[in-house]
N, CA, C and O atoms as CSV, one atom per row, in Angstrom:
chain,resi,resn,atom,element,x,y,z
A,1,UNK,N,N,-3.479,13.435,12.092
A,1,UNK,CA,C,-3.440,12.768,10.796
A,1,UNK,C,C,-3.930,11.340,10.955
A,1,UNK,O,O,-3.632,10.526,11.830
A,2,UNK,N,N,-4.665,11.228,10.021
A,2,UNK,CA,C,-5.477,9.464,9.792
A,2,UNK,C,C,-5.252,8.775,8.704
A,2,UNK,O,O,-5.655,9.074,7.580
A,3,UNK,N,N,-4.790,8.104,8.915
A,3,UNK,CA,C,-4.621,6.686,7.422
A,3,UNK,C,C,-6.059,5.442,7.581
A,3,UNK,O,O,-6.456,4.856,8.588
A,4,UNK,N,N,-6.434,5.398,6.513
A,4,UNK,CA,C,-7.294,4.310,7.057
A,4,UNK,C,C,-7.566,3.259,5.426
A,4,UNK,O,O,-8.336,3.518,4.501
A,5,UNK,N,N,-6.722,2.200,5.559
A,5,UNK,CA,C,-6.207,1.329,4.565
A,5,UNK,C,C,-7.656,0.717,4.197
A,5,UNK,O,O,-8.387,0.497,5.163
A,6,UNK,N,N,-8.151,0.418,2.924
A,6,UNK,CA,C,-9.797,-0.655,2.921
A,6,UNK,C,C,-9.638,-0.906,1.167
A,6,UNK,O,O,-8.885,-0.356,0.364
A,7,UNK,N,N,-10.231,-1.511,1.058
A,7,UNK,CA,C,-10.194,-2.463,-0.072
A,7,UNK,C,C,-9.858,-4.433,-0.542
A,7,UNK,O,O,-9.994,-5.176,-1.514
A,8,UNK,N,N,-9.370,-4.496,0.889
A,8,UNK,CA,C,-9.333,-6.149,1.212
A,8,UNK,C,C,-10.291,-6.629,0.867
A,8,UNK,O,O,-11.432,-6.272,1.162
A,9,UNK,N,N,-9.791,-7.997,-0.184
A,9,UNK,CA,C,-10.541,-9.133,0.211
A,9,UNK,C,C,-10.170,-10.598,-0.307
A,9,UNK,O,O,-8.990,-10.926,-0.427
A,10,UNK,N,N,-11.069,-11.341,-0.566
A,10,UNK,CA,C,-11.038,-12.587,-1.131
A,10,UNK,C,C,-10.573,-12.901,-2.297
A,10,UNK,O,O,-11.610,-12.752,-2.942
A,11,UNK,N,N,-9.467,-13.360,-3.377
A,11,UNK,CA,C,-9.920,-13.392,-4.678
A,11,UNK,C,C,-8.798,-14.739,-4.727
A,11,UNK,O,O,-8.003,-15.093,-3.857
A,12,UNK,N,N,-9.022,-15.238,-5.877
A,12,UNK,CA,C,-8.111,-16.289,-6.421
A,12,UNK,C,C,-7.077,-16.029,-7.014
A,12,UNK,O,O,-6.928,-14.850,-7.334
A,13,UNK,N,N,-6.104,-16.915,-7.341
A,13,UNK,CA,C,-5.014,-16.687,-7.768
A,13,UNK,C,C,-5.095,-16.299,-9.228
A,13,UNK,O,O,-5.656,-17.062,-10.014
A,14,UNK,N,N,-4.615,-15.260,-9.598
A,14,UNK,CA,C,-4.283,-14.429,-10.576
A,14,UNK,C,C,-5.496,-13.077,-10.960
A,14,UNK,O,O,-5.602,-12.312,-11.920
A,15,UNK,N,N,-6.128,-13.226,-9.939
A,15,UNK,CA,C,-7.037,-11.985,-9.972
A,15,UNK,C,C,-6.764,-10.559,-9.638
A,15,UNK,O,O,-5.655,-10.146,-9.975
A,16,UNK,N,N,-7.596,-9.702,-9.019
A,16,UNK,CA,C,-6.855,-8.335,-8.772
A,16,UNK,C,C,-7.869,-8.063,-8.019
A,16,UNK,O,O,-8.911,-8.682,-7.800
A,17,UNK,N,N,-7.165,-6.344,-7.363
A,17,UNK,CA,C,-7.852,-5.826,-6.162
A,17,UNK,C,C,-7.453,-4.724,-6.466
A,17,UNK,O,O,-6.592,-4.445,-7.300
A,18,UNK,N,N,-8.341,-3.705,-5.489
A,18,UNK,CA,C,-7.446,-2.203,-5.721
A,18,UNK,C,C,-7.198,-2.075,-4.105
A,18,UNK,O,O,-8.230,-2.469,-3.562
A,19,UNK,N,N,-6.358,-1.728,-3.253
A,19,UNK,CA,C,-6.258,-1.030,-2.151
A,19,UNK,C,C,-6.392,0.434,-2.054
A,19,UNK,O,O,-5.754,1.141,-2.834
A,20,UNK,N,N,-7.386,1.094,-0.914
A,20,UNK,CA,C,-7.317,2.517,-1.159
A,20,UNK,C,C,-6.430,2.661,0.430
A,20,UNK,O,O,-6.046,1.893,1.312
A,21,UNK,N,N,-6.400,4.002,0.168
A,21,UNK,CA,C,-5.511,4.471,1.449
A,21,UNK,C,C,-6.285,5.890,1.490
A,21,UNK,O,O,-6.083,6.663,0.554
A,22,UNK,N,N,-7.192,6.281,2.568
A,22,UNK,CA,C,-7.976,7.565,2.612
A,22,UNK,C,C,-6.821,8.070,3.791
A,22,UNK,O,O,-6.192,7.425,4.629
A,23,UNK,N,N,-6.853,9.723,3.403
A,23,UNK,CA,C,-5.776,10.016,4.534
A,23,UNK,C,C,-6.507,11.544,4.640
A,23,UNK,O,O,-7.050,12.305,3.839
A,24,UNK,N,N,-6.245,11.551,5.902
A,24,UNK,CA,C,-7.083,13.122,6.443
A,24,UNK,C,C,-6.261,14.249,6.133
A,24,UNK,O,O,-5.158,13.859,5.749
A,25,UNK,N,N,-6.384,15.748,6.151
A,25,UNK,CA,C,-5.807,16.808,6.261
A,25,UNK,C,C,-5.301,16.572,4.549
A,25,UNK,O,O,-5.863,15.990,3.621
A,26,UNK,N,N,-4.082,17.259,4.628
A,26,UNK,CA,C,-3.375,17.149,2.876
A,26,UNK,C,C,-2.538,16.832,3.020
A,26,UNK,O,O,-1.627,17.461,2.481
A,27,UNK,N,N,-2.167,15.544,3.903
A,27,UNK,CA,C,-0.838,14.532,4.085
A,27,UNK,C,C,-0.014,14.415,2.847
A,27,UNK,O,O,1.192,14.590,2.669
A,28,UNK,N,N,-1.316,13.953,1.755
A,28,UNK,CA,C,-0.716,13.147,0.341
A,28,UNK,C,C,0.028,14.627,-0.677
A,28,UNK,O,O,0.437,14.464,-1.827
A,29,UNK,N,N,0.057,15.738,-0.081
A,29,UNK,CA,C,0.224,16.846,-0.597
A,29,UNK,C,C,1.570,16.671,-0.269
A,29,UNK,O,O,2.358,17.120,-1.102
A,30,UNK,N,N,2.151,16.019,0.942
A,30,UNK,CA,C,3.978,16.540,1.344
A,30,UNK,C,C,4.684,15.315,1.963
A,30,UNK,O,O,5.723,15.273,2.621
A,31,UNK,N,N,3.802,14.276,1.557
A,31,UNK,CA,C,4.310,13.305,2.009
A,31,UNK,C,C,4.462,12.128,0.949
A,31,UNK,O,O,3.919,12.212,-0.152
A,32,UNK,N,N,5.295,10.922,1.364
A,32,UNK,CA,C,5.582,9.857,0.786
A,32,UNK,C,C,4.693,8.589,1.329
A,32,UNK,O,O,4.744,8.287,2.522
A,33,UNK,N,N,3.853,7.842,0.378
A,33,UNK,CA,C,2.889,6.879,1.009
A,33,UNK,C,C,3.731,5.628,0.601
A,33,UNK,O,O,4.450,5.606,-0.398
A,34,UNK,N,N,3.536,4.362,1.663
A,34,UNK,CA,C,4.065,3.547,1.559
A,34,UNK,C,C,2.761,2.523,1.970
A,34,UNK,O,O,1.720,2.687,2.606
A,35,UNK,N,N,3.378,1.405,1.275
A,35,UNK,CA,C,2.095,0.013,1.322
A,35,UNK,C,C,2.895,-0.998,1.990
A,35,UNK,O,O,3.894,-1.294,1.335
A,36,UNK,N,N,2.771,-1.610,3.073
A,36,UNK,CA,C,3.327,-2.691,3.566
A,36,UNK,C,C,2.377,-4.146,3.808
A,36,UNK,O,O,1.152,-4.261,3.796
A,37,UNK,N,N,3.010,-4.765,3.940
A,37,UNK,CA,C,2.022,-5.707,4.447
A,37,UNK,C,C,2.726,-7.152,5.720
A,37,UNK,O,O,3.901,-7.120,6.084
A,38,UNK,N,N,1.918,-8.064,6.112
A,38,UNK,CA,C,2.343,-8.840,7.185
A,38,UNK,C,C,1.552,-9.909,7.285
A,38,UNK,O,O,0.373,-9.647,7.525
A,39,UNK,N,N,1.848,-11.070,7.170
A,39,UNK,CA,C,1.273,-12.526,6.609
A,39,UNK,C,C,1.261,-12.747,8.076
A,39,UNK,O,O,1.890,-11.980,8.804
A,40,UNK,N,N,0.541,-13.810,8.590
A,40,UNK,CA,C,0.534,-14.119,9.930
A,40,UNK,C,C,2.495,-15.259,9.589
A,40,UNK,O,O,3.038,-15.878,8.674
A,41,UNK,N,N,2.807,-14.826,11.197
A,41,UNK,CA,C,3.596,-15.486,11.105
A,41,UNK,C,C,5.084,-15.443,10.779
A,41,UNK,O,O,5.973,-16.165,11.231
A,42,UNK,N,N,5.187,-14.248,9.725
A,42,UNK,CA,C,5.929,-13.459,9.147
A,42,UNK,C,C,6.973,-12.031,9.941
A,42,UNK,O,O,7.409,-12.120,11.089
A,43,UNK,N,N,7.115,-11.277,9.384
A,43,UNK,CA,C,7.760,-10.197,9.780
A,43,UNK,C,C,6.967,-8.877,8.877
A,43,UNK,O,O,6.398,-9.476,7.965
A,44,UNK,N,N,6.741,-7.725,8.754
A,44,UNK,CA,C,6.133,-6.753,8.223
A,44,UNK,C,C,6.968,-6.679,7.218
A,44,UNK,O,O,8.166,-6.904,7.394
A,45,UNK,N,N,6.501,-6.378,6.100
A,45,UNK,CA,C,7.420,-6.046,4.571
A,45,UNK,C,C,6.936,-5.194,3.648
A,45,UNK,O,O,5.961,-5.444,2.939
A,46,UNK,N,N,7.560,-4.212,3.621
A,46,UNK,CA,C,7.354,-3.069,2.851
A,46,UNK,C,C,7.464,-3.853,1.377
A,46,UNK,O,O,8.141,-4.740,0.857
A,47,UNK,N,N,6.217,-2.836,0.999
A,47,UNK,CA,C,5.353,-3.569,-0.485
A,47,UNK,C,C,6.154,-2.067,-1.792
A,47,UNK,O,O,6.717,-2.241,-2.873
A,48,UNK,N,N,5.886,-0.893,-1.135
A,48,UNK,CA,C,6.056,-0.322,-2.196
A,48,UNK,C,C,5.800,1.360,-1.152
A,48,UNK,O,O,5.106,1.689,-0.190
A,49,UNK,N,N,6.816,2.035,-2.053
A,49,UNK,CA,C,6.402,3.757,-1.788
A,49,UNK,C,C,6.697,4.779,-2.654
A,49,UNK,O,O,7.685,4.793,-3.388
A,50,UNK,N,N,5.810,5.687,-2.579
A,50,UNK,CA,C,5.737,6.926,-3.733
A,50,UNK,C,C,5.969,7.871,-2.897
A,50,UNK,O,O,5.923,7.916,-1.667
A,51,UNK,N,N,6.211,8.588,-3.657
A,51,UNK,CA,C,7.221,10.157,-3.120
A,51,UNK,C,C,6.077,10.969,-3.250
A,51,UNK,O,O,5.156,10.225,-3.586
A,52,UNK,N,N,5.676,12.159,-3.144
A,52,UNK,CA,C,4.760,13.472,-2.613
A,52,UNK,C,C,4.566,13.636,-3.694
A,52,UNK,O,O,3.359,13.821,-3.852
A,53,UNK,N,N,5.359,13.699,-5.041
A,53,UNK,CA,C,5.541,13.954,-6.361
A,53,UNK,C,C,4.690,13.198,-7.219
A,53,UNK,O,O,4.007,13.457,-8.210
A,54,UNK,N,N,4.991,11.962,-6.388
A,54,UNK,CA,C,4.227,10.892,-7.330
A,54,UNK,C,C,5.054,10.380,-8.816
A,54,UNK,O,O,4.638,9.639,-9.707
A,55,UNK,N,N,6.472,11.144,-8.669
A,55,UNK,CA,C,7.786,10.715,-9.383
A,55,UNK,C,C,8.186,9.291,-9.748
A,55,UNK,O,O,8.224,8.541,-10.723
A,56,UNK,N,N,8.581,9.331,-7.886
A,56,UNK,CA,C,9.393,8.037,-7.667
A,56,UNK,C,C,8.391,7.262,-6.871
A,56,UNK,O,O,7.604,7.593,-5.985
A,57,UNK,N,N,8.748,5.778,-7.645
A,57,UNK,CA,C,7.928,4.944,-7.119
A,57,UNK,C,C,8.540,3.632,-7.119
A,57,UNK,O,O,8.860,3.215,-8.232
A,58,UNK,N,N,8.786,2.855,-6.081
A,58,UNK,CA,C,9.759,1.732,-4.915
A,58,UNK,C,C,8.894,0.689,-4.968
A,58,UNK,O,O,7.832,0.688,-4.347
A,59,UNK,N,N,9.352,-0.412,-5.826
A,59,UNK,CA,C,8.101,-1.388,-5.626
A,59,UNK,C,C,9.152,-2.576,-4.395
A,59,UNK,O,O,9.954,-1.961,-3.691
A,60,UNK,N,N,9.122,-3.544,-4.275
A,60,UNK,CA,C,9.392,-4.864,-3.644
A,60,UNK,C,C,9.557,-5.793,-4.911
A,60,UNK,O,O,8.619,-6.105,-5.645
A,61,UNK,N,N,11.381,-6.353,-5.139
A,61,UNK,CA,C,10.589,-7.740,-6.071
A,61,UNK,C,C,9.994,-8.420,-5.809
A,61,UNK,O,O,9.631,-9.308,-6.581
A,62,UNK,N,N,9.646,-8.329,-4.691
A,62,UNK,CA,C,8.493,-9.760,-4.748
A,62,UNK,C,C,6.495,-9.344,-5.719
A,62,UNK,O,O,5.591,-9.981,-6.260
A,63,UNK,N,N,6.839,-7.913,-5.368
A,63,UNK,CA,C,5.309,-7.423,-6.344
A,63,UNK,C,C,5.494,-6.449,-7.323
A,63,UNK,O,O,4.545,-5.666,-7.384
A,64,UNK,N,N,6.599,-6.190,-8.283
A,64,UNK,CA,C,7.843,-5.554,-8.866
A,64,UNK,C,C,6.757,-6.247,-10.346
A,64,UNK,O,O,6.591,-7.444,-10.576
A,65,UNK,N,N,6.185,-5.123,-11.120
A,65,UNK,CA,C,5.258,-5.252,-12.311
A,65,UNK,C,C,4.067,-6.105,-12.302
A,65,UNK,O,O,3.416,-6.393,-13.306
A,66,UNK,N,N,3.803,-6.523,-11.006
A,66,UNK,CA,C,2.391,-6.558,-10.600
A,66,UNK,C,C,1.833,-5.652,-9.849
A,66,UNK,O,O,0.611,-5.560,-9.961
A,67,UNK,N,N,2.276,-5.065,-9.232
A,67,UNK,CA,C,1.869,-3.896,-7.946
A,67,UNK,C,C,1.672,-2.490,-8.405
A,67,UNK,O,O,2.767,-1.928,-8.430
A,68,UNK,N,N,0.788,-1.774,-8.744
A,68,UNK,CA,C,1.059,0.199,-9.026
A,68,UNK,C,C,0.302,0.510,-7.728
A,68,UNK,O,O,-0.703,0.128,-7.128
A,69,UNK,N,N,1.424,1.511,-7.588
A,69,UNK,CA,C,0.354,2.912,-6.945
A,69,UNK,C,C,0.570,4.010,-7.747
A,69,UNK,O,O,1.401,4.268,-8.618
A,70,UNK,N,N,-0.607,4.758,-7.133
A,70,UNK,CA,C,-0.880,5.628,-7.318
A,70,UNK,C,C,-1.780,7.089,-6.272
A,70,UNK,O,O,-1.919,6.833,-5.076
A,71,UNK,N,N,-2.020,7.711,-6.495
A,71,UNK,CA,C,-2.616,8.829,-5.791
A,71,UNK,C,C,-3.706,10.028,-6.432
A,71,UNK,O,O,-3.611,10.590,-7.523
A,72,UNK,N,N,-4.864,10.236,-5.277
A,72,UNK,CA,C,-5.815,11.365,-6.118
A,72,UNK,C,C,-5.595,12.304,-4.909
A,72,UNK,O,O,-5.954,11.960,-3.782
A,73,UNK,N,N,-5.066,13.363,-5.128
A,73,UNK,CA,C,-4.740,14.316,-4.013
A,73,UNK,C,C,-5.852,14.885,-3.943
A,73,UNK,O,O,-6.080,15.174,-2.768
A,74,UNK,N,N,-6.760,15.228,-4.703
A,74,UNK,CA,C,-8.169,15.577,-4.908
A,74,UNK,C,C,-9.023,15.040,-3.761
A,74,UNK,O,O,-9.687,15.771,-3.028
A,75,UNK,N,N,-8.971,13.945,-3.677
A,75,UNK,CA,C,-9.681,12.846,-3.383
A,75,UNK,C,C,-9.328,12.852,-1.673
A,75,UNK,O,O,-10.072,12.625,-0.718
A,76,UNK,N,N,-7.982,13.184,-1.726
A,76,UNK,CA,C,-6.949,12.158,-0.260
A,76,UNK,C,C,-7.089,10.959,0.128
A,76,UNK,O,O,-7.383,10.419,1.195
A,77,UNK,N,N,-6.704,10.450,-1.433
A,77,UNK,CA,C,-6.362,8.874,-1.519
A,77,UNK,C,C,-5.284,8.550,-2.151
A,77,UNK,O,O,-4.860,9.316,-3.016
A,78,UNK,N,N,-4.485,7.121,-1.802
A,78,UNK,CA,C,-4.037,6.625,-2.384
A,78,UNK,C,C,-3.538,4.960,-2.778
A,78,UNK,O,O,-3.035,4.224,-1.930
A,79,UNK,N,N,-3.743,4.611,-3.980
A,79,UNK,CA,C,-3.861,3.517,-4.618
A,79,UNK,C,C,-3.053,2.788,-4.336
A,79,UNK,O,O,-1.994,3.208,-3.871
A,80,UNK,N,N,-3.335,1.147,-4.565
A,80,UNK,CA,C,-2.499,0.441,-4.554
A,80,UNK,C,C,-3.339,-0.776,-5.564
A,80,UNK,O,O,-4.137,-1.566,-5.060
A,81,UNK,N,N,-2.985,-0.767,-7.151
A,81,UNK,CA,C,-3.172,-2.138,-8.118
A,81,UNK,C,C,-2.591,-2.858,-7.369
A,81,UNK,O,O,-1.654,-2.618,-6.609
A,82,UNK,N,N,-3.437,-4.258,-7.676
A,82,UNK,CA,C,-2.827,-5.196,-7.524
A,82,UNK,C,C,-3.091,-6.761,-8.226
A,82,UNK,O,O,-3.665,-7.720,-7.709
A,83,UNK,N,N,-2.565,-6.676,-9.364
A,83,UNK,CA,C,-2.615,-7.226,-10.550
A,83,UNK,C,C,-1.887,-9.020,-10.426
A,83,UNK,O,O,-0.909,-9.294,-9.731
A,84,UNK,N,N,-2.607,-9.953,-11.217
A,84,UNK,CA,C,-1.620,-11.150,-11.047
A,84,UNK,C,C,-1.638,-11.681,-9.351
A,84,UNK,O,O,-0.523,-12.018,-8.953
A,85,UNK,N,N,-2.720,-11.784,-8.370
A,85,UNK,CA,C,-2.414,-11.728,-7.097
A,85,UNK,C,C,-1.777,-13.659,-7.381
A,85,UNK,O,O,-1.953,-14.464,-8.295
A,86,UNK,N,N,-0.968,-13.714,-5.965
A,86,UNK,CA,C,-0.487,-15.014,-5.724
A,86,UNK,C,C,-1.068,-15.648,-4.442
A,86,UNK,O,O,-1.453,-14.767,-3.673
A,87,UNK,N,N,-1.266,-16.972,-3.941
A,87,UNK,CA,C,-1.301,-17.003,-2.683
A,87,UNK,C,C,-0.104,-16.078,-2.020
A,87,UNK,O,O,-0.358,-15.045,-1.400
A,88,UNK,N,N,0.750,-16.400,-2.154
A,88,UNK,CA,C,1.819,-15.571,-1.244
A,88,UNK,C,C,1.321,-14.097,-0.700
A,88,UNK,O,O,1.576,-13.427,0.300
A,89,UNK,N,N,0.495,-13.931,-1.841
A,89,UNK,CA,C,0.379,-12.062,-1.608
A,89,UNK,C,C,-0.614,-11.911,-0.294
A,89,UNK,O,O,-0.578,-10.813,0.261
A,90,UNK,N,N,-1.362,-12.762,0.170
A,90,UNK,CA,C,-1.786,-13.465,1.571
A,90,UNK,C,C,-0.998,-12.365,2.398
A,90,UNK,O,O,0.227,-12.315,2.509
A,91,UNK,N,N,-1.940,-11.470,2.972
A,91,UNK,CA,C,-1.988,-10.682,4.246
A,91,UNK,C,C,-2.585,-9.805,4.534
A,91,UNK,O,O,-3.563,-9.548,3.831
A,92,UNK,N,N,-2.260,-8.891,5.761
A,92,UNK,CA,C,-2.822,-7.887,6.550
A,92,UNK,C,C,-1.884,-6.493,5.777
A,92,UNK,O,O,-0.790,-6.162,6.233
A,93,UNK,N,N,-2.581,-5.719,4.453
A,93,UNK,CA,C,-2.286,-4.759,4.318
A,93,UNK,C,C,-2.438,-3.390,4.812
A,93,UNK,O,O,-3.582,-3.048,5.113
A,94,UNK,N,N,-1.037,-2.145,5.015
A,94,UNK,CA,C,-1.185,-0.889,5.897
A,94,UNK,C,C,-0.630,-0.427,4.568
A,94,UNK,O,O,0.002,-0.872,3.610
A,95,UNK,N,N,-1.248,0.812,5.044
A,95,UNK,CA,C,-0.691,1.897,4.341
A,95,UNK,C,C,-0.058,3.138,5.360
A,95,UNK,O,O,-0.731,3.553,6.304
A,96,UNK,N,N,0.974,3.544,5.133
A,96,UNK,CA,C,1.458,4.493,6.100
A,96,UNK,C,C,2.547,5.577,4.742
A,96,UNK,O,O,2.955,5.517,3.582
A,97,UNK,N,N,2.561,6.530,6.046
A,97,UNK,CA,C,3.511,7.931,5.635
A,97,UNK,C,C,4.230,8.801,6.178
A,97,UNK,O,O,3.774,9.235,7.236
A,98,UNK,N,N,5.533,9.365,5.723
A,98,UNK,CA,C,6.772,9.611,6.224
A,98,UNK,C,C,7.042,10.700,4.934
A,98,UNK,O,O,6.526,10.740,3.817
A,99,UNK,N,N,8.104,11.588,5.596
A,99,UNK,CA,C,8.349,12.955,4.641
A,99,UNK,C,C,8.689,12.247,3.242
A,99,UNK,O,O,7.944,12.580,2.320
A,100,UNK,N,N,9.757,11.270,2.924
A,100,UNK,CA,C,9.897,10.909,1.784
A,100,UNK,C,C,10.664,9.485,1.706
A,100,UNK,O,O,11.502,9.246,2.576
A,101,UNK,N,N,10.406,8.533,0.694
A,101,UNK,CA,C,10.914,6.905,0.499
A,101,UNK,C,C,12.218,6.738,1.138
A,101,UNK,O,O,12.441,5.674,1.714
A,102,UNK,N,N,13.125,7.673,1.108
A,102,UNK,CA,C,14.424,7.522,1.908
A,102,UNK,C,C,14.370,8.228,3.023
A,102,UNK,O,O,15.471,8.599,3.430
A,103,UNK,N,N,13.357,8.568,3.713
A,103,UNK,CA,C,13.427,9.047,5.372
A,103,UNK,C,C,13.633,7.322,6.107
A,103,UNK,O,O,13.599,6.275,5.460
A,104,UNK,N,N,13.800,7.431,7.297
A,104,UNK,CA,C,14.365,6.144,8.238
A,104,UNK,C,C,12.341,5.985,8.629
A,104,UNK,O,O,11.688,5.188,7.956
A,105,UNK,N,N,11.837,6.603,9.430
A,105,UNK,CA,C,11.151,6.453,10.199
A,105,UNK,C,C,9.483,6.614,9.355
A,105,UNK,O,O,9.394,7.590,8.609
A,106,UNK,N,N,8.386,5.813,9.456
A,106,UNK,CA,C,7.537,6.451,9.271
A,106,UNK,C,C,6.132,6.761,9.970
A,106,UNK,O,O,5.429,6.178,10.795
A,107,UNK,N,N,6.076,7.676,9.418
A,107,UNK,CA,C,5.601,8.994,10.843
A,107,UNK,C,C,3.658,8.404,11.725
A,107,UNK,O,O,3.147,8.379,12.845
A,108,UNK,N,N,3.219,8.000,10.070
A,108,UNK,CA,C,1.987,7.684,10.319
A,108,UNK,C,C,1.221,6.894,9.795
A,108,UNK,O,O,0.902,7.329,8.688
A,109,UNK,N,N,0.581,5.599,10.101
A,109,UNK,CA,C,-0.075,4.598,9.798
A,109,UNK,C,C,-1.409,4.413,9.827
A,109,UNK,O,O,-2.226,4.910,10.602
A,110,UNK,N,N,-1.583,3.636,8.895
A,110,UNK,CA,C,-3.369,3.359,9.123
A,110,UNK,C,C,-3.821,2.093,9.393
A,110,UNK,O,O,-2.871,1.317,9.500
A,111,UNK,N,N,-4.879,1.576,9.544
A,111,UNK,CA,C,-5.271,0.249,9.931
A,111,UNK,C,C,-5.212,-0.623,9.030
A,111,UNK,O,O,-5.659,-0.173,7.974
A,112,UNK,N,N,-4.855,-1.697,8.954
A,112,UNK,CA,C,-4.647,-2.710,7.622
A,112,UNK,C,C,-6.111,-3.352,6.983
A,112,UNK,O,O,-7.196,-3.317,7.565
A,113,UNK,N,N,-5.923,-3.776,6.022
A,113,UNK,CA,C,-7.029,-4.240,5.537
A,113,UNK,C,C,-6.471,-5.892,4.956
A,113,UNK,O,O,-5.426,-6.127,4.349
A,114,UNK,N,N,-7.554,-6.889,5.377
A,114,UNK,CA,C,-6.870,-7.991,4.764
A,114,UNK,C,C,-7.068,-8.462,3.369
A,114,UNK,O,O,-8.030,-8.129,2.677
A,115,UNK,N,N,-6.003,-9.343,2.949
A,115,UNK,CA,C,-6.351,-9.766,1.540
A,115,UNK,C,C,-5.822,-10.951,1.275
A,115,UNK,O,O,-4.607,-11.075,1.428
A,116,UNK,N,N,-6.598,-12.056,0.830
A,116,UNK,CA,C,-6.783,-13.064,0.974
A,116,UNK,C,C,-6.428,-13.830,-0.319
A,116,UNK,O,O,-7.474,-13.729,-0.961
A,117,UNK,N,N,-5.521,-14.572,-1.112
A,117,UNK,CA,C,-5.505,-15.257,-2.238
A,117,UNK,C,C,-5.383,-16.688,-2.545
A,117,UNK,O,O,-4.253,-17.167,-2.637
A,118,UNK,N,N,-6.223,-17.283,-2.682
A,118,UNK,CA,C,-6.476,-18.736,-3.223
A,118,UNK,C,C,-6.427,-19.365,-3.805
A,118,UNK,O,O,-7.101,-19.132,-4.808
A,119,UNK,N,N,-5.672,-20.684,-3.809
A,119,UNK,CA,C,-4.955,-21.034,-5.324
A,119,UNK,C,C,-6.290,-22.000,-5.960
A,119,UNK,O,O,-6.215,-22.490,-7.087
């Protein structure tokens, strides 16, 4: 299984981005995708995760009605809006996946993509 996070980049403060998350095999079929991210300097912080269902969906207040995901199982992708960016929102975004939002462990990650916001 492959995660491979892309859609980073440059934008100013209050602009937007989309993050994709391409994932091999039919991961997004039985699994729960999660968006994290990690500012230099920082500690890693889970951004947000959706359930297999595409039901339930876990944002972070810190990106809590700026942030959607979403998913094209079609596709074996999945989204991450990102609406209203802040400097803060400044980092190295992953996307990874685990059986479901309340499992402990997650199983499989992809490479981060950075994203950059400028006041």
């Amino acid at each position: 299984v492959q995660l491979q996070a892309s859609g980073g980049g440059s934008v100013q403060a209050g602009g937007s981005l989309r993050l994709s998350c391409a994932a091999s095999g039919q991961i997004l079929d039985y699994s729960a995708i999660g968006w994290f991210r990690q500012a230099p300097g920082k500690e890693r912080e889970e951004v947000s995760c959706e359930s297999f269902t595409g039901l339930t969906r876990i944002y972070a207040d810190a990106v809590k009605g700026r942030f959607t995901m979403s998913r094209d199982t079609a596709k074996n992708t999945a989204q991450l809006q990102m609406n209203s960016l802040k400097p803060d929102d400044t980092a190295v975004y992953y996307c990874a996946a685990k059986t479901n939002c309340n499992a402990a462990l997650w199983s499989y990650w992809g490479q981060g993509t950075q994203v950059t916001v400028s006041s």
